[in-house]
C-alpha positions as CSV (number, residue, x, y, z in Angstrom):
1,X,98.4,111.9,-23.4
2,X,98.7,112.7,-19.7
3,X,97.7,116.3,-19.2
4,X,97.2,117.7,-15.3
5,X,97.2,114.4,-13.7
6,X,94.7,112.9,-16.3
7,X,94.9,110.6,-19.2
8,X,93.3,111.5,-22.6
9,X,93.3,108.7,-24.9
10,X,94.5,109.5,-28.3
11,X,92.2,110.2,-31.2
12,X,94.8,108.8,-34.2
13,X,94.1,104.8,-35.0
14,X,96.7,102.6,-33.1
15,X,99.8,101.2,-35.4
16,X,99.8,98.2,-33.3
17,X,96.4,96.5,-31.9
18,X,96.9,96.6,-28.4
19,X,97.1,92.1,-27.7
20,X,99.8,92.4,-30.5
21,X,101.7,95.7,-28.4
22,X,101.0,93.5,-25.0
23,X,102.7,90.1,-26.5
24,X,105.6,91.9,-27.3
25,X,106.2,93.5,-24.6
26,X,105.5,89.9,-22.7
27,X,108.0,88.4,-24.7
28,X,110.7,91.0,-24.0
29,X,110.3,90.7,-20.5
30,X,110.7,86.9,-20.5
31,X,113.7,87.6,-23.3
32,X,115.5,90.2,-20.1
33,X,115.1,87.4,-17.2
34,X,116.4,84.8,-19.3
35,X,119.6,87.1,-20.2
36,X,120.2,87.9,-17.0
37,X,119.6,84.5,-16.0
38,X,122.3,83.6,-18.6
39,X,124.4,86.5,-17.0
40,X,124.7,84.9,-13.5
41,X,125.5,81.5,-14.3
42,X,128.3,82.7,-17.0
43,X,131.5,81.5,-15.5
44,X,132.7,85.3,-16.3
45,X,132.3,87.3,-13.1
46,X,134.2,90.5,-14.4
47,X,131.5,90.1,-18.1
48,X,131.0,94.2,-18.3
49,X,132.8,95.5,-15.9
50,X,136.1,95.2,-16.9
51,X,137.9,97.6,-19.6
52,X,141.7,98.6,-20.7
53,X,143.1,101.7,-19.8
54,X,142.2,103.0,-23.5
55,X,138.0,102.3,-22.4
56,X,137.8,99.1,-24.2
57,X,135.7,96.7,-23.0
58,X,137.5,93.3,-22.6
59,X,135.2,90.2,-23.2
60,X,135.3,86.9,-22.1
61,X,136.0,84.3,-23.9
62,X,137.9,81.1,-24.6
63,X,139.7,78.3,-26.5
64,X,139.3,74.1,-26.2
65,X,143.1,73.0,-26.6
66,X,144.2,69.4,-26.1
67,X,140.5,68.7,-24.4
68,X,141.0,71.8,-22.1
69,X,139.0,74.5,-22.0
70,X,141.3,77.4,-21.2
71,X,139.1,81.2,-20.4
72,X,140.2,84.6,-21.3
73,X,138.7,88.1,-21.3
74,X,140.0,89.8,-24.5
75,X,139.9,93.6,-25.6
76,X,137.6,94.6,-28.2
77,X,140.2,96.4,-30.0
78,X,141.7,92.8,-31.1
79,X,138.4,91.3,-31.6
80,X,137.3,93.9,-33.6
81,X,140.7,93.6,-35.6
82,X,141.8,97.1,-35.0
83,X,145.7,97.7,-34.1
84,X,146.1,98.0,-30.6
85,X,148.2,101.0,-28.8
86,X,151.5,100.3,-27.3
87,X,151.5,99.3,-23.9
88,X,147.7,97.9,-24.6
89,X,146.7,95.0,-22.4
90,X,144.9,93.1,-25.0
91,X,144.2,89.9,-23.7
92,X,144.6,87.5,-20.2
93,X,143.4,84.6,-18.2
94,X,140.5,85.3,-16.8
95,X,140.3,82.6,-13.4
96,X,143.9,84.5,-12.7
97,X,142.3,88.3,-13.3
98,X,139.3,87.4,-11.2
99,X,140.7,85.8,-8.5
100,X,143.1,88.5,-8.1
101,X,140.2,91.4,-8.0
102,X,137.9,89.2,-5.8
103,X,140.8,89.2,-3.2
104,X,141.5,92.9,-3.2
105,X,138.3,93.7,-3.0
106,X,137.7,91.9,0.2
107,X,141.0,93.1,1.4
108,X,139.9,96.7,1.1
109,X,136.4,96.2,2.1
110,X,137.9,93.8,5.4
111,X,139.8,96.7,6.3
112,X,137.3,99.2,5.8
113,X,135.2,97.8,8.5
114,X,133.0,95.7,6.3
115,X,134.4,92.7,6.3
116,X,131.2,90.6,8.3
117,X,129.1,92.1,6.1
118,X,130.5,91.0,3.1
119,X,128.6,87.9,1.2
120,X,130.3,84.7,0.8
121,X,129.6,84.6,-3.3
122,X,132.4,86.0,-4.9
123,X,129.5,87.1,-8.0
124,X,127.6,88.3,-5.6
125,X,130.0,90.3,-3.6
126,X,131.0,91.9,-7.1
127,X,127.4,92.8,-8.4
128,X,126.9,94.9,-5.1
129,X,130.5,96.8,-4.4
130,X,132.3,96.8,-7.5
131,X,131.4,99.2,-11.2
132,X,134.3,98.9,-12.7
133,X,137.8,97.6,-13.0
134,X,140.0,99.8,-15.6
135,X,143.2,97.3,-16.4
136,X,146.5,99.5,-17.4
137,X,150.1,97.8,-18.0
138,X,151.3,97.9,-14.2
139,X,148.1,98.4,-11.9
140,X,144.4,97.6,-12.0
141,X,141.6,100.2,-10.7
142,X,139.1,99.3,-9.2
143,X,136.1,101.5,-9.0
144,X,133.7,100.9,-6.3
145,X,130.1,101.6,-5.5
146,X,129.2,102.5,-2.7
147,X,125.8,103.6,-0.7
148,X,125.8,106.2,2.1
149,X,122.7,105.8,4.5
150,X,121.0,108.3,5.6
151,X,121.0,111.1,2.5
152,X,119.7,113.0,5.1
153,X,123.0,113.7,6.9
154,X,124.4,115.0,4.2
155,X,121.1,116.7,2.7
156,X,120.0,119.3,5.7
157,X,117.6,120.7,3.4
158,X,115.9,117.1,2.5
159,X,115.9,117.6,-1.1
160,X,116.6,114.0,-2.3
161,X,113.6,113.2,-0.6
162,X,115.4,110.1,1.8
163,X,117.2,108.7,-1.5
164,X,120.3,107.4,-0.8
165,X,123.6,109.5,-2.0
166,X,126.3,106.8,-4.3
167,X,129.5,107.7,-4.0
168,X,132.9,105.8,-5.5
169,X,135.6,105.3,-4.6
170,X,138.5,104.1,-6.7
171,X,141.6,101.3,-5.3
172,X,144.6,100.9,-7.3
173,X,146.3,97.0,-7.4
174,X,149.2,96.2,-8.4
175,X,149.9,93.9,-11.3
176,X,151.8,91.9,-13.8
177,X,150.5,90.5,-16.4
178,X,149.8,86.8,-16.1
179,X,150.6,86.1,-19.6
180,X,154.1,85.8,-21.3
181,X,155.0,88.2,-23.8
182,X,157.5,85.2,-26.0
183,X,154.5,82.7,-26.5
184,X,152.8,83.3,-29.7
185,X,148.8,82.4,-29.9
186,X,146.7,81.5,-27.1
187,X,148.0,78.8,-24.9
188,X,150.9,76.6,-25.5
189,X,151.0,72.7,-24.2
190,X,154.3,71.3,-24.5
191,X,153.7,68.2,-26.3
192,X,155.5,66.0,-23.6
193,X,152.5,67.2,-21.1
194,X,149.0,66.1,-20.7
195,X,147.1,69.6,-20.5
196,X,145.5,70.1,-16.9
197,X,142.3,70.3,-16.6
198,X,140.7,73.7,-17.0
199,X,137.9,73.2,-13.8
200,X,140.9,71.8,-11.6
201,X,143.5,74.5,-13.0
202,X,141.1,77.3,-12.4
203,X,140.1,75.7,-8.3
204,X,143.8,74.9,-7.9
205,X,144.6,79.2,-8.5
206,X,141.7,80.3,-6.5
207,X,142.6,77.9,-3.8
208,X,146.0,79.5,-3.9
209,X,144.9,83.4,-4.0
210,X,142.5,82.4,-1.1
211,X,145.3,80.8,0.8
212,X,147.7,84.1,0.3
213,X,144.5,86.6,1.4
214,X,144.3,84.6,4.7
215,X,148.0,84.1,5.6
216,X,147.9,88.3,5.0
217,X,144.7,88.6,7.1
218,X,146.6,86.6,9.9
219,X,150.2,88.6,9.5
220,X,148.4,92.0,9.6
221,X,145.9,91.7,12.5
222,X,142.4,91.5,10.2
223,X,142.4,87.7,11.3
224,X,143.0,86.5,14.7
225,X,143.0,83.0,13.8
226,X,142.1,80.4,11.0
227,X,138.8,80.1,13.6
228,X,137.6,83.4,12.7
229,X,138.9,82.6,9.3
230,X,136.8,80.0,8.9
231,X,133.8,81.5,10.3
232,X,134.0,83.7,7.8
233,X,133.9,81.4,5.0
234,X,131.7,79.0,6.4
235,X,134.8,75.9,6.1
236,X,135.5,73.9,9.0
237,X,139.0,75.2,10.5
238,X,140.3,71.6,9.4
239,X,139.4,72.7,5.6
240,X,141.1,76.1,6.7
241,X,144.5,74.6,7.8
242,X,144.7,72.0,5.0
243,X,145.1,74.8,2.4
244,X,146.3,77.7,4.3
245,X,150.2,76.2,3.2
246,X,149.1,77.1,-0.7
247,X,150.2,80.8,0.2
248,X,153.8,79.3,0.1
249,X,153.5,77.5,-2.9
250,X,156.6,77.4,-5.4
251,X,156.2,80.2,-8.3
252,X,157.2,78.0,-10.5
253,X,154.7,75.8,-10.0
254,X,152.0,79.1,-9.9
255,X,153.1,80.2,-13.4
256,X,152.8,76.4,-14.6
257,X,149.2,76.8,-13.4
258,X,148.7,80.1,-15.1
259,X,150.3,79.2,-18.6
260,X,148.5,75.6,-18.6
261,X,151.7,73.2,-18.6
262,X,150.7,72.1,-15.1
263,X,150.8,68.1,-14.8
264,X,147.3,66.7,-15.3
265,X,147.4,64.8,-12.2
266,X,147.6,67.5,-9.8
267,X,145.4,68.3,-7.6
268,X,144.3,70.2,-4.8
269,X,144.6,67.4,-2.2
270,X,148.3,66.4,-3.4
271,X,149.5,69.8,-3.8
272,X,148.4,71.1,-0.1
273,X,148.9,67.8,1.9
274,X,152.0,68.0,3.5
275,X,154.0,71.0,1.4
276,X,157.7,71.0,1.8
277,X,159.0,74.1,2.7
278,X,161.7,74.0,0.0
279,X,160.3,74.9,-3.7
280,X,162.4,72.6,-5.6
281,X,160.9,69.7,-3.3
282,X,157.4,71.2,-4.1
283,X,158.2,70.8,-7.5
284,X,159.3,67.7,-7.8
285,X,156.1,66.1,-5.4
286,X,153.7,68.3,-7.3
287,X,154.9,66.0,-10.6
288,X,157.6,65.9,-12.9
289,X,160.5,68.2,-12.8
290,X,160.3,69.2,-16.2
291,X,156.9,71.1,-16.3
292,X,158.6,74.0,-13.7
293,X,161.7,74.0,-15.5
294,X,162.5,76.0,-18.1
């Protein structure tokens, strides 16, 4: 018992011995690094953070089809078999989700004056600005933390004591879902096509949301040219310019990517290097008509 500033030691015998008490809790302690450990290299940057609009949590998960592994975050109301709500979000790819938050989330911050501060991991850039990311049928809500230095400015009287003061603030993104409502079960490969691979599918969408971020940078004034961009993402401008055209990429080709029927063979390389302006000649170089034709 501590009692004015002192420590009295406790006259009942101990339930626990104290080496047993002190192993345990040595073992928990290794058990918490090696979750969290676990926790930064799961593929899953939104893991915790991301809910429906009725406070579900939606977990990430995934399915192997046709030697692909395809990933999804999925609400708990489904896993946990219950029926979900109209209007309900219940499940959707999670490299398209992701990539779409990561890029709003520089956007805002970019434009809020924090853009050089701003660190080049996308999982680290989440684990220090964003709480939470509330997904409803036509917008995602981002909630964001954020730290106001000094407390003191806003504390005249100095009662936190040089704490800083968290405040949020909340961004609303537009959306549609990624995933179509006619298609029954998790992915469908038509059996004419060779399923792309998951790793290249998810780089090829990333490469294509980056691509969009920096043409808008560029068209509204945030970038004054693919040098800065570059700069700011540690590329060479060369690396810069090669992709930069994957912001005009046919949507056909995009929803392709984002259903899985993609061509196996594409990849980043032939689907940036030289792009025709016209989409139906996009198509056709990217592979086989048939994938972006329905």
């Amino acid at each position: 018992m501590v009692y004015g500033g002192h420590v009295y030691g406790g006259e009942h015998e101990p339930i626990l011995q104290p080496p047993l008490f002190e192993g345990v809790q040595d073992k928990l302690a290794a058990q918490a690094v090696e979750r969290r450990c676990r926790l930064r290299g799961s593929p899953a940057l939104l893991s915790g953070r991301l809910f429906d609009h009725r406070g579900n949590r939606m977990s990430p998960t995934h399915a192997n089809k046709g030697g692909a592994r395809y990933r999804y975050y999925v609400s708990q109301a489904v896993l946990q078999n219950k029926p979900p709500p109209h209007g309900l979000v219940s499940r959707l790819p999670a490299a398209e989700i992701e990539a779409l938050v990561v890029t709003a989330l520089r956007n805002h911050l970019s434009a809020s004056g924090a853009g050089e501060q701003l660190p080049d991991n996308d999982r680290d850039l989440l684990e220090r600005h964003l709480e939470r990311v509330t997904l409803t049928p036509n917008h995602l809500e981002l909630r964001l933390r954020q730290i106001i230095e000094p407390a003191q400015a806003h504390d005249p009287a100095n009662t936190s004591a040089g704490r800083p003061i968290a405040s949020v603030t909340t961004v609303a993104v537009p959306w549609t879902s990624f995933l179509p409502a006619a298609v029954k079960g998790i992915v469908y490969v038509p059996a004419h096509n060779t399923p792309i691979k998951a790793s290249r599918r998810e780089a090829l969408l990333i490469a294509i949301a980056k691509a969009r971020q920096w043409i808008d940078d560029l068209a509204h004034g945030r970038a004054a040219s693919f040098a800065v961009i570059a700069r700011r993402e540690g590329k060479a401008e060369r690396h810069i310019r090669l992709l930069a055209p994957l912001a005009f990429v046919s949507p056909r080709i995009v929803s392709a990517l984002l259903d899985g029927t993609a061509p196996a063979d594409l990849t980043l390389t032939k689907l940036a290097r030289g792009l025709p302006y016209c989409w139906a000649e996009q198509e056709q170089r990217a592979g086989s008509s048939a994938p972006f034709h329905g």
